[in-house]
C-alpha positions as a LaTeX table, in Angstrom:
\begin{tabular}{lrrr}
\hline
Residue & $x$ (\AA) & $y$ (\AA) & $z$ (\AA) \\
\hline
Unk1 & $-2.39$ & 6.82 & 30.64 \\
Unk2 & 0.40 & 9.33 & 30.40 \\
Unk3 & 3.26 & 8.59 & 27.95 \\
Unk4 & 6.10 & 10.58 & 26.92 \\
Unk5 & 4.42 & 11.85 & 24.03 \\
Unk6 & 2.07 & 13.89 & 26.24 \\
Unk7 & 4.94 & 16.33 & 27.31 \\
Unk8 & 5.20 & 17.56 & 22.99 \\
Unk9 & 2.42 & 20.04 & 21.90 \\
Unk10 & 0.64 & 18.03 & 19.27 \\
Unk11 & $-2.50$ & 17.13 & 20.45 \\
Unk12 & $-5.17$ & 16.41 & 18.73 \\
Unk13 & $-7.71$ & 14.91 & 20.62 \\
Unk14 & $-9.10$ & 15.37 & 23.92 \\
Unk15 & $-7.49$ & 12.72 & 25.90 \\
Unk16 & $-3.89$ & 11.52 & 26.15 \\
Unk17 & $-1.60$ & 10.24 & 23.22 \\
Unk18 & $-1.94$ & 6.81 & 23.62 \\
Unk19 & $-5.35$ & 6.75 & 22.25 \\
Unk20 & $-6.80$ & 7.57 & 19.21 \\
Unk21 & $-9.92$ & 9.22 & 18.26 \\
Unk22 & $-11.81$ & 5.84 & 17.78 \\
Unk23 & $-11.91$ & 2.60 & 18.90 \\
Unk24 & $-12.22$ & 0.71 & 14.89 \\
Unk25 & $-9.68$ & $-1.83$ & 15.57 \\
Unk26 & $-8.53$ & $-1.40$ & 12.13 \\
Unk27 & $-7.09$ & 1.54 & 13.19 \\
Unk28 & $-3.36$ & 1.40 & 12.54 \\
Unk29 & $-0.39$ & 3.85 & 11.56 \\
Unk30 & 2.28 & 2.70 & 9.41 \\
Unk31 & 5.35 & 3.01 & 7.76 \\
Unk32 & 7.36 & 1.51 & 4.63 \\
Unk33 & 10.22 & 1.77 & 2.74 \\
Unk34 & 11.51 & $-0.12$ & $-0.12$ \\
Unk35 & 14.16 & $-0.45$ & $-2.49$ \\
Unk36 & 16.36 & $-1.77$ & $-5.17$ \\
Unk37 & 19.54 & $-2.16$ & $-7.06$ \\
Unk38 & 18.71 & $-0.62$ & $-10.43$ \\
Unk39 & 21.93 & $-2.49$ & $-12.15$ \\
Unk40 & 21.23 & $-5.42$ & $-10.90$ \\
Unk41 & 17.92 & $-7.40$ & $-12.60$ \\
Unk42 & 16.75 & $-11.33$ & $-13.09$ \\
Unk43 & 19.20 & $-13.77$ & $-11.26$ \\
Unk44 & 21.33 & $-10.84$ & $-9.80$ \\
Unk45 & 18.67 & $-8.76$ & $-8.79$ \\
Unk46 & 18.38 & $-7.70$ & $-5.34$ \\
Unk47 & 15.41 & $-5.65$ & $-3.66$ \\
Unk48 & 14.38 & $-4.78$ & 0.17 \\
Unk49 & 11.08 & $-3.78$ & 2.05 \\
Unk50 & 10.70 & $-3.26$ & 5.52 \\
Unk51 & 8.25 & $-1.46$ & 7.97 \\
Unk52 & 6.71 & $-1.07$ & 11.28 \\
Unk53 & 2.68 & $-0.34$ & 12.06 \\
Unk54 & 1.17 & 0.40 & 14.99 \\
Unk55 & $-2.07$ & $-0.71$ & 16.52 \\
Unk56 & $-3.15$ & 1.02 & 19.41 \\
Unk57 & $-6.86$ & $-0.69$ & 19.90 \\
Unk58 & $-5.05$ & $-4.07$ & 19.59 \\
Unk59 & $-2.13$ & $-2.92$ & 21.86 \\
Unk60 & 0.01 & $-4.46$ & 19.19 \\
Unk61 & 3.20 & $-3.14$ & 17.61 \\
Unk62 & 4.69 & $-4.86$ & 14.82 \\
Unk63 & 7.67 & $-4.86$ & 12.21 \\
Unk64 & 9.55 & $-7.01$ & 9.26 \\
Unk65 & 12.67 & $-7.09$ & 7.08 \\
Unk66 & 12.18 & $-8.91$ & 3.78 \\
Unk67 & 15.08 & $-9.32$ & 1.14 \\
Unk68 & 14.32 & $-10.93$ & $-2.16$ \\
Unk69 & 17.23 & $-12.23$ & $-4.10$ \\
Unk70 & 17.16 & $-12.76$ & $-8.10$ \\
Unk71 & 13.17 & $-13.39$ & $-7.84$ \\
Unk72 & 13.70 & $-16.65$ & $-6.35$ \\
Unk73 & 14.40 & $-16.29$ & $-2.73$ \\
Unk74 & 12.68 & $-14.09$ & $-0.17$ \\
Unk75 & 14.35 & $-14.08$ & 3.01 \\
Unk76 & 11.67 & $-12.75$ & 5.90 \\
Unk77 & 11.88 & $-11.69$ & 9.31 \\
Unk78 & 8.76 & $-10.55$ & 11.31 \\
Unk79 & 8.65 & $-9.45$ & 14.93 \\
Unk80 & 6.00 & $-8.66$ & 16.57 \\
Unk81 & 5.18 & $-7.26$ & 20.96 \\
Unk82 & 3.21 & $-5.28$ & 22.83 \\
Unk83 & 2.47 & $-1.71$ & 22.39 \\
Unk84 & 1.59 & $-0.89$ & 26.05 \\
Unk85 & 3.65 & 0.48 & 27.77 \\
Unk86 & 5.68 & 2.75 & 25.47 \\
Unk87 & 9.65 & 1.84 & 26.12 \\
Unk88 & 11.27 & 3.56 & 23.12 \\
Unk89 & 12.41 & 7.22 & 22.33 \\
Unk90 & 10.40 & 9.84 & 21.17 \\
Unk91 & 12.05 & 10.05 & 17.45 \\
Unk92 & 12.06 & 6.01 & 17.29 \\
Unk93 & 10.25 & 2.85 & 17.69 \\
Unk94 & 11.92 & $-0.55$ & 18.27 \\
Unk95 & 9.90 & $-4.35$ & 17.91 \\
Unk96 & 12.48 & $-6.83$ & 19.45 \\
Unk97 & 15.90 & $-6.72$ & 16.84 \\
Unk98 & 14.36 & $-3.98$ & 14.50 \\
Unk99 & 14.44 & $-0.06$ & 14.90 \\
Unk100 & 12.76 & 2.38 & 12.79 \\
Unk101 & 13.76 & 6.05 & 13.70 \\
Unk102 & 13.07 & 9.69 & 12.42 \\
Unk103 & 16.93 & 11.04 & 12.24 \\
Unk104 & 15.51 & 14.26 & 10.90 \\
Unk105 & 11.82 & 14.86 & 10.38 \\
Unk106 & 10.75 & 14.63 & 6.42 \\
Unk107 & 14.13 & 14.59 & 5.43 \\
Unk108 & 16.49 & 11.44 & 7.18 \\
Unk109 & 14.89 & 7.77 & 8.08 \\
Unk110 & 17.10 & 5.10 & 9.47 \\
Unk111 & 15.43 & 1.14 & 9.76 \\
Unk112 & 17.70 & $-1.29$ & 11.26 \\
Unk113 & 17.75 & $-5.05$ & 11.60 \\
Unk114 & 20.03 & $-6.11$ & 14.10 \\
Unk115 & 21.71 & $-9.78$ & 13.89 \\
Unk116 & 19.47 & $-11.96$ & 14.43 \\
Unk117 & 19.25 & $-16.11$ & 14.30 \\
Unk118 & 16.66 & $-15.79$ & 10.88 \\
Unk119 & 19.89 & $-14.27$ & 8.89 \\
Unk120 & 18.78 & $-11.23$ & 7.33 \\
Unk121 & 19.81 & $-7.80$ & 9.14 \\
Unk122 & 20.50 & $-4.08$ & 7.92 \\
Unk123 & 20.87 & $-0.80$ & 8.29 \\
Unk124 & 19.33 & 1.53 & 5.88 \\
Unk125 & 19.58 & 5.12 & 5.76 \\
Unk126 & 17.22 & 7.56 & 4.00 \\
Unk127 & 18.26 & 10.77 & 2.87 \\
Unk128 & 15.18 & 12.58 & 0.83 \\
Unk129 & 15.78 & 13.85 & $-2.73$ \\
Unk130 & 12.11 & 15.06 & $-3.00$ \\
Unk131 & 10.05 & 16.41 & $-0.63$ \\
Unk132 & 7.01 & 14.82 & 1.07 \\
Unk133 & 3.82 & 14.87 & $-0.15$ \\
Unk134 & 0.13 & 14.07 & 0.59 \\
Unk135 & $-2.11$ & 11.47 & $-0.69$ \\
Unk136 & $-5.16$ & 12.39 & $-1.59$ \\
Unk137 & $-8.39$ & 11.45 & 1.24 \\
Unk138 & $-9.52$ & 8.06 & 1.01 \\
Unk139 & $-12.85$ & 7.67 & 2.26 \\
Unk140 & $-15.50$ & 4.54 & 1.60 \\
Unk141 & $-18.07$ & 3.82 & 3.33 \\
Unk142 & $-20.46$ & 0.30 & 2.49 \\
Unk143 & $-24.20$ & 0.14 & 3.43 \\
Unk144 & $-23.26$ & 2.51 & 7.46 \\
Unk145 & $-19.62$ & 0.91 & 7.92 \\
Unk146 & $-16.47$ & 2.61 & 7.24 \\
Unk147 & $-14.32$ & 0.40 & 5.26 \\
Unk148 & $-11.16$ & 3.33 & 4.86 \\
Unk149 & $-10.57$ & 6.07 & 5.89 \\
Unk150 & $-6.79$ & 6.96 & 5.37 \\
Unk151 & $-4.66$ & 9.50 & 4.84 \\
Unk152 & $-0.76$ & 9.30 & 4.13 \\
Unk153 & 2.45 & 10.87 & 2.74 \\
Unk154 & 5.04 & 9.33 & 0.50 \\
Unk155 & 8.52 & 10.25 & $-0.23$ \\
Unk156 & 11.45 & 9.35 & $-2.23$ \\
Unk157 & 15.32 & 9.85 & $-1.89$ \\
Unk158 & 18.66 & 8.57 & $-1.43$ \\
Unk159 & 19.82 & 5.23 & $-0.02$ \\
Unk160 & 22.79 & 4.25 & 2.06 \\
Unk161 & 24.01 & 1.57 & 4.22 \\
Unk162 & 24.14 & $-2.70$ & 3.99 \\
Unk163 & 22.08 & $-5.51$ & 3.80 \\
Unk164 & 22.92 & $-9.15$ & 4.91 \\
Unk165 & 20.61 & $-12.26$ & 3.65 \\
Unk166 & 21.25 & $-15.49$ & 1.98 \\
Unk167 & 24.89 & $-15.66$ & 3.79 \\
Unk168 & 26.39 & $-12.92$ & 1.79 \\
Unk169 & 26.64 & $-8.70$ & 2.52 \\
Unk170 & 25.58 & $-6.49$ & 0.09 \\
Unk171 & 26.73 & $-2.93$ & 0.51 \\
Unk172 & 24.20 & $-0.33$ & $-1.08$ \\
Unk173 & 25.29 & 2.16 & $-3.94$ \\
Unk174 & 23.68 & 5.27 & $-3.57$ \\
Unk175 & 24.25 & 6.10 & $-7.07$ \\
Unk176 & 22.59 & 2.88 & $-8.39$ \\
Unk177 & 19.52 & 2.03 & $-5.63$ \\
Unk178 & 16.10 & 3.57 & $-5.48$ \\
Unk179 & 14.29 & 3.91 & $-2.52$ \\
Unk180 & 10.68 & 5.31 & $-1.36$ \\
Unk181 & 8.63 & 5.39 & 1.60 \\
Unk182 & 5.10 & 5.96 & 2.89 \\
Unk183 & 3.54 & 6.92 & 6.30 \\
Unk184 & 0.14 & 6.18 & 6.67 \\
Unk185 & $-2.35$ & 6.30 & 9.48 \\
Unk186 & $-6.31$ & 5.74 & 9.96 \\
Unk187 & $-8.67$ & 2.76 & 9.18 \\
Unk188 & $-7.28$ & 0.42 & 6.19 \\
Unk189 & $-9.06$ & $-2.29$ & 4.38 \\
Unk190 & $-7.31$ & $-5.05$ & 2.32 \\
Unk191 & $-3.94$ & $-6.65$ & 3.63 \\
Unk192 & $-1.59$ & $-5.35$ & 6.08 \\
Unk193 & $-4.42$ & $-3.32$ & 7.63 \\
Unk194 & $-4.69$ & $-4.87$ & 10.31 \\
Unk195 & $-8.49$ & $-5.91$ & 8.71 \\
Unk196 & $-8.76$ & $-9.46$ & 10.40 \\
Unk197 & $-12.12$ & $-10.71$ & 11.37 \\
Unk198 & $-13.31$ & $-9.08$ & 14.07 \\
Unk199 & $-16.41$ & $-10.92$ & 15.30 \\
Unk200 & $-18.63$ & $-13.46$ & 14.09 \\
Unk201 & $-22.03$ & $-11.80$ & 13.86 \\
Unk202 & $-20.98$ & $-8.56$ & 11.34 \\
Unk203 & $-22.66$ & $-8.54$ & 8.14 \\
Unk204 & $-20.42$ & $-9.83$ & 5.34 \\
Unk205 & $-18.83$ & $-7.68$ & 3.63 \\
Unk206 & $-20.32$ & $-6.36$ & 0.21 \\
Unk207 & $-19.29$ & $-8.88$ & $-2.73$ \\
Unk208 & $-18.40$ & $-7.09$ & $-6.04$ \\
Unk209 & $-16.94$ & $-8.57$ & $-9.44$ \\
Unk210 & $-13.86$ & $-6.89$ & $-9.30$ \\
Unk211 & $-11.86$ & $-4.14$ & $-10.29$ \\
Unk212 & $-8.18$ & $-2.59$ & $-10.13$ \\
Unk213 & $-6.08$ & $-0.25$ & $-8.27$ \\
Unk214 & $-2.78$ & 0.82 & $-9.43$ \\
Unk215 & $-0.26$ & 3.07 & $-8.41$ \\
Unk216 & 3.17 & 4.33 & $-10.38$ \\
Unk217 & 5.84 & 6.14 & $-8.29$ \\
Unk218 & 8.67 & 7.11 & $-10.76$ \\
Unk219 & 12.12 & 8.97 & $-10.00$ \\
Unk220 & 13.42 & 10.55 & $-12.52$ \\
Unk221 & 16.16 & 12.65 & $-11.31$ \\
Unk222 & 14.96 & 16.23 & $-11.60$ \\
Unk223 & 11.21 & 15.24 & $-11.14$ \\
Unk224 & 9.02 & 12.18 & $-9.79$ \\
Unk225 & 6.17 & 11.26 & $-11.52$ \\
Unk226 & 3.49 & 9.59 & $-9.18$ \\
Unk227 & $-0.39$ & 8.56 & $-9.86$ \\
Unk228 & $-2.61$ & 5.69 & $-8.55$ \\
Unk229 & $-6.36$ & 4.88 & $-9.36$ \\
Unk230 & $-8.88$ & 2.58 & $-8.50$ \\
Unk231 & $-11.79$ & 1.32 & $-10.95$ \\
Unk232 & $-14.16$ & $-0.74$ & $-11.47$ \\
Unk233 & $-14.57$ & $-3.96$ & $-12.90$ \\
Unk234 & $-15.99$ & $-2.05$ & $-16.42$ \\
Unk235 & $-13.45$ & 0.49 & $-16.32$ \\
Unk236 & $-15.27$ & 3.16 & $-14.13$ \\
Unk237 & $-12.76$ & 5.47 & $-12.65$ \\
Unk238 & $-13.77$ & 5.97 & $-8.68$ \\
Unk239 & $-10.58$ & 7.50 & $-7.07$ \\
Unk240 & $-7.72$ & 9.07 & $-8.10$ \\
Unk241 & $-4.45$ & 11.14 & $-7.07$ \\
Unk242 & $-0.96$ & 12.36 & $-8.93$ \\
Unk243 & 1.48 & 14.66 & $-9.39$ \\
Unk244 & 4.52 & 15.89 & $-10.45$ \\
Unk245 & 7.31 & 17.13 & $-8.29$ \\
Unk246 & 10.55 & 18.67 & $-8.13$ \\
Unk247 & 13.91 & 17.99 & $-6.25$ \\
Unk248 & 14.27 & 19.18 & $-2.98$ \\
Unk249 & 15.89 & 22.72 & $-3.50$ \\
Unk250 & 15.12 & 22.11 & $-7.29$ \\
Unk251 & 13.51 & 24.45 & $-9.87$ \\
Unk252 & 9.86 & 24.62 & $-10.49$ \\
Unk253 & 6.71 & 23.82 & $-8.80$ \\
Unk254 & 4.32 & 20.85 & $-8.10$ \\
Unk255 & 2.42 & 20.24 & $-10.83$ \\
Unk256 & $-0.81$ & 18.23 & $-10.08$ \\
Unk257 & $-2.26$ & 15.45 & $-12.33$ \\
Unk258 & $-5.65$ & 15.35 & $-13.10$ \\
Unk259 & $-5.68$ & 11.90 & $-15.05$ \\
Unk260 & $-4.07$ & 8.60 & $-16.73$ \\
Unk261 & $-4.40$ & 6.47 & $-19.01$ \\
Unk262 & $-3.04$ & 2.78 & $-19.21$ \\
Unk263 & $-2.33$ & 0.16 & $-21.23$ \\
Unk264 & $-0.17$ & $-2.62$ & $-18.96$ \\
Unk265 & 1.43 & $-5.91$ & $-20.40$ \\
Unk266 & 0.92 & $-8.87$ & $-17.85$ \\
Unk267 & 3.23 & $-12.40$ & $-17.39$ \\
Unk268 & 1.03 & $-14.98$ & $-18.39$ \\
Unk269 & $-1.24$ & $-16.64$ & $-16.46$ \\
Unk270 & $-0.71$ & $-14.26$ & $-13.90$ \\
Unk271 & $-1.81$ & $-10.59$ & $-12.98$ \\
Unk272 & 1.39 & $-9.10$ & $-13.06$ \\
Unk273 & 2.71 & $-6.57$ & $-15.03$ \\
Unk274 & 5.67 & $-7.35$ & $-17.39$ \\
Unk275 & 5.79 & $-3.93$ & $-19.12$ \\
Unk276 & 3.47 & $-0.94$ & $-20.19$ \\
Unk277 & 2.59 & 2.65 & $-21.15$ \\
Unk278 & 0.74 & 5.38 & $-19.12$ \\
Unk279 & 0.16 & 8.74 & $-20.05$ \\
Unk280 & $-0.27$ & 11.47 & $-17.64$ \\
Unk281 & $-2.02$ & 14.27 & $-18.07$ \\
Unk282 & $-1.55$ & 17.67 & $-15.84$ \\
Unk283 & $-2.84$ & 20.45 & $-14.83$ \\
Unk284 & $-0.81$ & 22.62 & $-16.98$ \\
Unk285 & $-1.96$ & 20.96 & $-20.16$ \\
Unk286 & 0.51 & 18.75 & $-20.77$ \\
Unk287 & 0.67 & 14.88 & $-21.11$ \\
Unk288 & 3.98 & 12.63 & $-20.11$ \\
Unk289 & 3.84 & 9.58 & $-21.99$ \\
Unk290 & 5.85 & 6.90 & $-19.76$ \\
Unk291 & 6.99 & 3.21 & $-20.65$ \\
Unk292 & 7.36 & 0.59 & $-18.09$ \\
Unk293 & 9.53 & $-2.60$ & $-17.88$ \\
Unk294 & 9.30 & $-4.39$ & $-15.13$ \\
Unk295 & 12.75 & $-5.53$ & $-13.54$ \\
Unk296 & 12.03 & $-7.46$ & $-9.94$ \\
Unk297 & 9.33 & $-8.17$ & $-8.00$ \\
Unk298 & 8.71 & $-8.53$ & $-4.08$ \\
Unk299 & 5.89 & $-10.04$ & $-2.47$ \\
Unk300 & 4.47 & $-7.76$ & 0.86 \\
Unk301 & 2.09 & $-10.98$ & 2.10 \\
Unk302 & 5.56 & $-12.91$ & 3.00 \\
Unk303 & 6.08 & $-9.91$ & 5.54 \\
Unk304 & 2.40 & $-9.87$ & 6.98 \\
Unk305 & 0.05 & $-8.47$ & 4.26 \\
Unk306 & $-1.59$ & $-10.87$ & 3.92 \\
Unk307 & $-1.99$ & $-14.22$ & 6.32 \\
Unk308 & 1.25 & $-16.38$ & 5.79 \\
Unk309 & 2.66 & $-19.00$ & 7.93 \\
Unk310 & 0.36 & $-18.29$ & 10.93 \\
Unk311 & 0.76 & $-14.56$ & 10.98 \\
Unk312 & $-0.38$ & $-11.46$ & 9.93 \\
Unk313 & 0.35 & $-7.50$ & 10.51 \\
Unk314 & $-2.11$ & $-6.69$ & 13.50 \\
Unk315 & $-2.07$ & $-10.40$ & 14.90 \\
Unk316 & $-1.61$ & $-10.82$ & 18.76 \\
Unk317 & 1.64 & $-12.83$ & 19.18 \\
Unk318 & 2.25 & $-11.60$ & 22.66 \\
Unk319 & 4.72 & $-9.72$ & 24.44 \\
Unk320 & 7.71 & $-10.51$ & 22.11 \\
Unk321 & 7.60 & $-12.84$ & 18.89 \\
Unk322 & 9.86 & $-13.26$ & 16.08 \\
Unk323 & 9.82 & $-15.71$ & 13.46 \\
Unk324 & 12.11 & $-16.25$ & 9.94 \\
Unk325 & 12.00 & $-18.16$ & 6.79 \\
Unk326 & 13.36 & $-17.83$ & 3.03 \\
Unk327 & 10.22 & $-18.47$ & 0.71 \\
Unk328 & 10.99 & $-19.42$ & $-2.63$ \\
Unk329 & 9.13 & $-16.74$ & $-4.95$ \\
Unk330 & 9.57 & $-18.37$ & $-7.94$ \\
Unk331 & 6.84 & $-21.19$ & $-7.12$ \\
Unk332 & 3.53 & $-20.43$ & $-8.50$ \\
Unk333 & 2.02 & $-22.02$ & $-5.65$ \\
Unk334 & 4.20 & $-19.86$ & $-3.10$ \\
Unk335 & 3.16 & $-16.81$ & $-4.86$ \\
Unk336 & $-1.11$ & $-17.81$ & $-4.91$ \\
Unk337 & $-1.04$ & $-16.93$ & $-0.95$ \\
Unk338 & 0.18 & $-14.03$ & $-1.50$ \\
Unk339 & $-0.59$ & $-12.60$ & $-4.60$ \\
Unk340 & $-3.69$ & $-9.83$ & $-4.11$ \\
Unk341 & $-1.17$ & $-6.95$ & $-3.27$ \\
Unk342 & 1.99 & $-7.17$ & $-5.99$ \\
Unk343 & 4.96 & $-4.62$ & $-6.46$ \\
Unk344 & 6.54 & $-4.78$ & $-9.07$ \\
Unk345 & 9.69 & $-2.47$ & $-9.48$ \\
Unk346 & 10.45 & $-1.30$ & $-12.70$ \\
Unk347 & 12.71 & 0.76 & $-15.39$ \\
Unk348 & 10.56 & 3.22 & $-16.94$ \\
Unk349 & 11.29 & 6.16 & $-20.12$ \\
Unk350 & 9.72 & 9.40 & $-20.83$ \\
Unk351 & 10.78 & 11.68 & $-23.67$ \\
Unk352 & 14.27 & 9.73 & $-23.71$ \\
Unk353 & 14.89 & 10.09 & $-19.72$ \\
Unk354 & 15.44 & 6.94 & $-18.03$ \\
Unk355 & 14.10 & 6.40 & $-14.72$ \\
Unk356 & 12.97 & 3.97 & $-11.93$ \\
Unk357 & 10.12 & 3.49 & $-9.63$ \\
Unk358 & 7.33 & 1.53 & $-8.46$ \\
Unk359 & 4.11 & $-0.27$ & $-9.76$ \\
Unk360 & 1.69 & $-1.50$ & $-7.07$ \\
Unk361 & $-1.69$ & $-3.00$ & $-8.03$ \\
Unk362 & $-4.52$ & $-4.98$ & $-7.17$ \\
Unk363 & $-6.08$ & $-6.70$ & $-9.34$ \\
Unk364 & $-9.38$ & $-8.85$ & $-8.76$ \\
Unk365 & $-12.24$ & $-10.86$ & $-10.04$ \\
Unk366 & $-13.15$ & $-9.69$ & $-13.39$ \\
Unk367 & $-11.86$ & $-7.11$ & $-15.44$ \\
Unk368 & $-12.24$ & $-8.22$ & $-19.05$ \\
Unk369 & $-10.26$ & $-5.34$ & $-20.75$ \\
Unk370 & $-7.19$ & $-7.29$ & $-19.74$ \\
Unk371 & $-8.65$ & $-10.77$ & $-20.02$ \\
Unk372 & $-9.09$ & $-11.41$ & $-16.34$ \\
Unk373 & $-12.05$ & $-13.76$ & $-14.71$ \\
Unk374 & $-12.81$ & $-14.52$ & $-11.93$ \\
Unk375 & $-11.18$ & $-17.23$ & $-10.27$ \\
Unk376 & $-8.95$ & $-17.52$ & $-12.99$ \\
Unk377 & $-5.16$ & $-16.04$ & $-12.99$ \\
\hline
\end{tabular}
């Protein structure tokens, strides 16, 4: 059918923009940004994430606020409607209370949560510092299926704006909160890609022992450091991407990466990092050697990563759905459901320059060079 999107001069495939170029129901394009107060930490900590994804074989559109408060209390809001038809503007999308929208492309992002009866609302505004930049192709493929096939950009910047959750307003610092974002789109495996069963009679999956993905995303004000890698359980390296970059408008060019190595510190009996060292090495020959200390922790499953509370991103809820809760994070048992995916955000050093950024990883099954079994933490 036609939508408004059919009147731009961006297409890519040969039928109208409502469809995409397969019918995986996987298929999903989404977006994320996240934050934190980097003076706050422990019981004053405060941190965000929020996002909206897109599912246009499961005519589903979908979107959450989450709010985690001294890594104890997660306050959640999830909304969820129908994709078909299209009833928002061209430069935003909007899933009952929430808004996402493209102020200026690559450069300004505003999400908002309006009031709502769950208690947590916001308006965040997104000003890039650095530009955007690609990730790498992810492509697997097990015994004829596709199990990704990705692509997506990532970002970091400048945050503005307020948060409300717990009963009390929060107005954000630009000079002390870090924010990022991502935009991805294509076939995702794992959580929050919309990877729900999808019949009875597929052949199961293929079952390995384990392995680990990680992925560092560090600001440190005249450069940001970024790298992620997968392995397996022994240690084998199977995919990887980095970089450095400048400022927006800064000196110098990209730099890409070409490897790291890690050495992470986890909280025991779980796999979560507590601290660490990386070192990255780039194309130019030279190495940055980068400590980590973790500072707060939130939990993407809550939001619809992974299933919680009779939801998950890519669920039918029909035409208009909205649910909210406060989980308390600091139960172990809380935590279990939604543990595969963690983020842990994090004060990090290199050569004496202090920054902040991100640590995402997955970590499953075995991989005995940090002590991990399976079915054990």
């Amino acid at each position: 059918m036609l939508t408004k999107y059919d009147e731009m001069l961006c297409h890519q495939n040969t039928t109208t923009f409502d469809h995409v170029g397969q019918s995986d129901l996987r298929w999903t394009e989404r977006v994320v940004l996240y934050g934190f107060d980097t003076s706050k930490e422990g019981g004053d900590g405060i941190n965000f994430m929020t996002g909206l994804a897109r599912y246009p074989n499961r005519n589903v559109m979908d979107a959450y606020g989450m709010v985690t408060l001294g890594d104890k209390s997660a306050h959640v809001v999830r909304m969820s409607g129908e994709l078909r038809p299209e009833t928002t503007g061209l430069a935003s999308n909007t899933v009952g209370p929430y808004t996402y929208e493209i102020v200026e492309p690559l450069k300004k992002i505003r999400a908002s949560l309006a009031e709502n009866e769950h208690g947590v609302s916001f308006q965040l505004d997104f000003d890039a510092a650095f530009p955007a930049y690609e990730q790498a192709p992810a492509f697997f493929r097990s015994r004829g299926r596709v199990q990704e096939d990705a692509r997506r950009f990532y970002q970091n910047g400048c945050l503005s704006g307020w948060i409300k959750a717990g009963n009390q307003e929060y107005k954000i610092d630009p000079a002390t909160w870090r924010v990022g974002r991502d935009h991805s789109w294509g076939v995702r495996r794992g959580g929050g890609g919309g990877s729900m069963p999808e019949g009875a009679f597929l052949q199961p999956e293929e079952v390995h022992d384990g392995g680990l993905y990680f992925m560092g995303i560090f600001d440190f004000g005249d450069r940001l450091v970024h790298f992620a890698q997968r392995e397996t359980s022994a240690g084998l390296r199977y995919h990887f991407e980095g970089g450095v970059y400048p400022t927006l408008g800064g000196s110098g060019e990209q730099v890409p990466a070409v490897s790291v190595e890690h050495d992470f510190r986890f909280r025991d009996g779980m796999r979560l990092i507590r601290s660490g060292k990386v070192g990255v090495a780039t194309a130019d020959g030279a190495t940055a050697e980068i400590s980590i200390r973790a500072m707060t922790d939130f939990w993407p499953g809550l939001a619809g990563y992974d299933p919680y509370r009779d939801y998950m991103s890519g669920m039918w809820k029909g035409p208009s759905f909205i649910d909210g809760f406060t989980a308390d994070v600091a139960d172990p048992a809380v935590r279990e459901r939604v543990s595969m995916l963690t983020e842990t955000l994090c004060e990090a050093e290199c050569n004496g320059q202090v920054g902040y950024g991100l640590v995402e990883m997955v970590c499953v099954g075995d991989y005995p060079r940090y002590g991990f079994r399976a079915g054990r933490a």
